[in-house]
C-alpha positions as CSV (number, residue, x, y, z in Angstrom):
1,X,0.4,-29.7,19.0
2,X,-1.3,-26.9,20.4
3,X,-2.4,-24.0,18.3
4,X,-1.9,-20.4,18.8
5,X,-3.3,-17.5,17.7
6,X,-1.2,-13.9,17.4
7,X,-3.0,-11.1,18.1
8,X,-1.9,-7.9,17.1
9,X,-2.9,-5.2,19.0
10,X,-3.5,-1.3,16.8
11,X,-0.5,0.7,18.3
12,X,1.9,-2.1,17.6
13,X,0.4,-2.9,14.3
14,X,0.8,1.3,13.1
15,X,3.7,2.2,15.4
16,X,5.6,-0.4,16.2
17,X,5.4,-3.6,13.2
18,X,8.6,-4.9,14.6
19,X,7.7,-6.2,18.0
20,X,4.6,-8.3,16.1
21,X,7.6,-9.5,13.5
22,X,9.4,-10.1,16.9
23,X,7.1,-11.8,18.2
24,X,6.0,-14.5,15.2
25,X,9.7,-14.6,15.0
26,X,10.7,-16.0,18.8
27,X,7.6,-18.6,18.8
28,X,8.2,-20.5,15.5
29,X,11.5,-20.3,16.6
30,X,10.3,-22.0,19.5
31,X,8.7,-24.1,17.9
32,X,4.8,-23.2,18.4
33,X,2.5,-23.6,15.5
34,X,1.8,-19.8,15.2
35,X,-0.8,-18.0,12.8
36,X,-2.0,-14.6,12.3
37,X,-5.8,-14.4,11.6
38,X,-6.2,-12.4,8.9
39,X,-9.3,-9.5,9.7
40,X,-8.2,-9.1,13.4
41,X,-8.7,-5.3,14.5
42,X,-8.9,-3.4,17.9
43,X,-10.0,-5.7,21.1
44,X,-12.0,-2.6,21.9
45,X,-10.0,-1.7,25.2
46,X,-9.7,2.3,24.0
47,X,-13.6,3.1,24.2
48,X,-14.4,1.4,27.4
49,X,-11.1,3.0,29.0
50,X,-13.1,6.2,27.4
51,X,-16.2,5.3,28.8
52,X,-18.4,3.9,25.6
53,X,-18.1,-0.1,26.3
54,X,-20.6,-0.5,24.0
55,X,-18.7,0.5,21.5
56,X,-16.2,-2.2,22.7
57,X,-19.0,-4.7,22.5
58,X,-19.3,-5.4,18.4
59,X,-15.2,-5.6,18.7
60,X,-15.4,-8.2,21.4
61,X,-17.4,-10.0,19.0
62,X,-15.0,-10.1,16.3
63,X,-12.0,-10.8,18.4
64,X,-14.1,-13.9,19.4
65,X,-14.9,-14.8,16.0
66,X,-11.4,-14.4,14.7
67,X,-9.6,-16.5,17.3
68,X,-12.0,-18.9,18.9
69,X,-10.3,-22.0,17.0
70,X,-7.5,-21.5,18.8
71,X,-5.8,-23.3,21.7
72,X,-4.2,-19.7,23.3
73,X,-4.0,-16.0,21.8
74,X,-0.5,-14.5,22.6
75,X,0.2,-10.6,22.0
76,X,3.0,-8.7,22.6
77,X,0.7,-6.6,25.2
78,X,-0.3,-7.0,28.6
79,X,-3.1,-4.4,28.7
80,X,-5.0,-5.2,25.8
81,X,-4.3,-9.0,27.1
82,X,-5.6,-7.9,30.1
83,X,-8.7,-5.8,28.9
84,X,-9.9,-9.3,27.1
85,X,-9.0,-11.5,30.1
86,X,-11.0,-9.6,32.3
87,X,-13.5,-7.8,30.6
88,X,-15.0,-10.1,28.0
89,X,-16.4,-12.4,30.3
90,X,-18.9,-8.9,31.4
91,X,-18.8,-7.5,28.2
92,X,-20.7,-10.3,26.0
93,X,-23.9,-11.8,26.9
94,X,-23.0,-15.6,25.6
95,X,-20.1,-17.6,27.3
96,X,-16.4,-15.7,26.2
97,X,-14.8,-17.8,24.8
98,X,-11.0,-16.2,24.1
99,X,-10.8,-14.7,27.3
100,X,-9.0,-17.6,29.3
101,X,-7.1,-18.2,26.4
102,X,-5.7,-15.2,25.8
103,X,-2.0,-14.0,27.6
104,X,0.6,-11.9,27.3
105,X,4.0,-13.3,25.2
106,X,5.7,-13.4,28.8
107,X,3.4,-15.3,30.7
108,X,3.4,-17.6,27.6
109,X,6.4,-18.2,27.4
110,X,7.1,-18.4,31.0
111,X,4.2,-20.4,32.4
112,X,3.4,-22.4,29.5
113,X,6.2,-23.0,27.1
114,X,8.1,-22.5,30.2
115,X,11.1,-21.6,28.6
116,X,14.9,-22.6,30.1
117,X,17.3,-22.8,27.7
118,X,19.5,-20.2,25.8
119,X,17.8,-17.6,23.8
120,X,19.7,-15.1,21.5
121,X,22.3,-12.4,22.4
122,X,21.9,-8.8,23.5
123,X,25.3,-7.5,25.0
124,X,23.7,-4.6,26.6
125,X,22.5,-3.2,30.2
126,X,18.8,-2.9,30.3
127,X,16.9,-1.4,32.9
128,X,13.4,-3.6,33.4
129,X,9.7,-1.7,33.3
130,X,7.1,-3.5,35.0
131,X,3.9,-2.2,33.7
132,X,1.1,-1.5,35.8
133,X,-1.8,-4.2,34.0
134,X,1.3,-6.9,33.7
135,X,2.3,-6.2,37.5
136,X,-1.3,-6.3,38.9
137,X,-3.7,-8.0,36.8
138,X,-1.6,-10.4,35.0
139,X,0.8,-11.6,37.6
140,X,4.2,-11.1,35.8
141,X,6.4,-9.6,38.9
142,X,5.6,-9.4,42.5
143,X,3.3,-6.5,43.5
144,X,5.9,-4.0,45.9
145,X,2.6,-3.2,48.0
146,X,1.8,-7.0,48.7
147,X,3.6,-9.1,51.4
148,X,4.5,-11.7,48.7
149,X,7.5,-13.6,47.6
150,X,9.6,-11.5,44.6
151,X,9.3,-12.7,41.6
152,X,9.8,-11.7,38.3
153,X,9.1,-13.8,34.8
154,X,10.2,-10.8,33.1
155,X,13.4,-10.7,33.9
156,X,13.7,-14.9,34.5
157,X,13.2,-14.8,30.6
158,X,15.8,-12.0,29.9
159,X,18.1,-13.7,32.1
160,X,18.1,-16.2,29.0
161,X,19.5,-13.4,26.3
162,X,23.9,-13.8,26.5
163,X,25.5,-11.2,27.5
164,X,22.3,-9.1,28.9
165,X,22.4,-7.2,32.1
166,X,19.3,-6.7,34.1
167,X,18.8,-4.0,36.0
168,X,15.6,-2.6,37.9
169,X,14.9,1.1,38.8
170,X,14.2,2.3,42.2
171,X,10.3,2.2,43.0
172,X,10.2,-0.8,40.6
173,X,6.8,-1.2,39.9
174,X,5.6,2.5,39.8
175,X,3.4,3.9,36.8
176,X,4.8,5.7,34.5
177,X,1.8,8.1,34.0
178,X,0.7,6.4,30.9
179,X,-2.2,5.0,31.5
180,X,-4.1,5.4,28.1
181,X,-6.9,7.7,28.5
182,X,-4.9,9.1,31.4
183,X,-2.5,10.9,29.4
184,X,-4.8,12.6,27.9
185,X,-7.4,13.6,30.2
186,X,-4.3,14.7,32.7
187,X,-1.8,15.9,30.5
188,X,0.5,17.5,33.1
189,X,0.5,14.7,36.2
190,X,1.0,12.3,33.0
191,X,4.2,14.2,32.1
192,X,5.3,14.4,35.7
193,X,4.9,10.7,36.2
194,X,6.7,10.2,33.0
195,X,9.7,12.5,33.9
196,X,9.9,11.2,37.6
197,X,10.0,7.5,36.1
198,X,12.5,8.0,33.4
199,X,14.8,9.8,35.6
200,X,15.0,6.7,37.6
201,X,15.9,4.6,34.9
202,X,18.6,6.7,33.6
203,X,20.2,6.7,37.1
204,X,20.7,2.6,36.5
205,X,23.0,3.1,34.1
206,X,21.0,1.2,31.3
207,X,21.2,1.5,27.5
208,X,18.1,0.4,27.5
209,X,14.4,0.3,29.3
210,X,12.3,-2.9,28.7
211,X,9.3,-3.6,29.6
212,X,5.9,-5.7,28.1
213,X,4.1,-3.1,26.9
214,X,4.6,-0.6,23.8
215,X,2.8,1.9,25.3
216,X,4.7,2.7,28.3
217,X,7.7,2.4,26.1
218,X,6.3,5.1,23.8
219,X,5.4,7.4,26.6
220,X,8.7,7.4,28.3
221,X,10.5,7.6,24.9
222,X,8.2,10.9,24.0
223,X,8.9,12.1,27.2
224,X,12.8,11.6,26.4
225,X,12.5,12.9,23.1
226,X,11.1,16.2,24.5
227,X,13.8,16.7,27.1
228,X,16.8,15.9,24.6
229,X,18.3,13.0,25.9
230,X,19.7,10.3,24.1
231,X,21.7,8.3,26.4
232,X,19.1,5.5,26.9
233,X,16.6,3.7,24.1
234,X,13.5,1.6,24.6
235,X,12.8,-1.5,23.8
236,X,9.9,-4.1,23.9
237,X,11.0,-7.3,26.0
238,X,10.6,-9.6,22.7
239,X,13.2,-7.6,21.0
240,X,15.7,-8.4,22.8
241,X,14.3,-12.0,23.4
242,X,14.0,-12.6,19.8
243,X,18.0,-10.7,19.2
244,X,20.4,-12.5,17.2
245,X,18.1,-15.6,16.6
């Protein structure tokens, strides 16, 4: 049986503990002989996004060290999935050995487990957020720029949940002005982008906004909080995968 390893990246650990409890949750349910390393800490993606990768370096090290042993790493994160993907490989000197290993929950589930049958229950509308490093460096939905087929494991896994409506906004794949470092080196296109992307979730009707990535959740969720509104909440897509198990 093939063993993985559940990486835990910092905002979900201190912000958001129930999407790693999620998470754990769905794969033993699953099935998948799941542990967390004990020790893990940040796969170093907020210093080189900042400029400082070699602050990012002795963290790469670490990450190796914590989950070389294993068979796959799965986190409930596509960017800091993608930062190790693609960046350890040019980050350490000696040949990475985590970074083909590592993927996001979805891709897991979708491309290896390859998950078909029922899942749990969610009798809600949700309105689907494709983020931009699960969109374009980790192949999860169909880029809207590229003359490609659509496609969509996102939403192929949610269309697993009973009773759970999928809906997408307009512009699909658009950023929500996130983007880490972004947000806080341009505070005021940030908020724009947030606003503008939010707006067109609300007009799907959703109760909800999904998406693979806790970060664009939280941004769109301050952005909501600011304005007042409570007619939609977020959610991380292993939430409602994981629902009524």
């Amino acid at each position: 049986m093939m063993k993985v390893g559940l990486f835990i990246p910092c905002y979900v650990d201190a912000v958001y503990p129930e999407v790693g409890v999620a998470t754990y949750r769905l794969l033993r349910h699953l099935g998948v002989d799941v542990a967390y390393p004990e020790g893990q800490t940040c796969c170093g993606q907020p210093m080189a996004n900042a400029g400082f990768e070699g602050q990012a370096v002795p963290l790469a090290r670490k990450f190796e060290e914590r989950f070389k042993e294993f068979d796959y790493v799965v986190a409930p994160s596509v960017s800091c999935t993608a930062f190790v993907r693609i960046n350890y490989p040019r980050l350490l000197s000696h040949e990475c050995q985590t970074a083909g290993k590592a993927m996001d929950v979805v891709e897991f589930l979708h491309d290896v487990l390859k998950v078909s049958g029922p899942l749990g229950t969610f009798p809600h509308k949700v309105s689907l957020h494709n983020s931009c490093h699960g969109v374009r460096e980790l192949g999860l939905s169909a880029p809207s720029e590229m003359n490609v087929s659509k496609f969509n494991k996102i939403r192929d896994l949610l269309q697993l949940v009973k009773d759970c409506e999928v809906v997408e906004p307009e512009r699909p794949d658009e950023c929500c002005g996130f983007g880490g470092m972004f947000s806080v080196e341009e505070t005021a296109v940030s908020a724009q982008m947030g606003r503008d992307k939010l707006e067109r979730h609300i007009q799907t009707g959703a109760d909800y906004v999904t998406g693979p990535d806790c970060s664009c959740l939280m941004h769109m969720a301050g952005v909501a909080k600011r304005q007042g509104l409570k007619t939609v909440e977020f959610k991380h897509v292993v939430e409602i995968l994981a629902a009524g198990l």
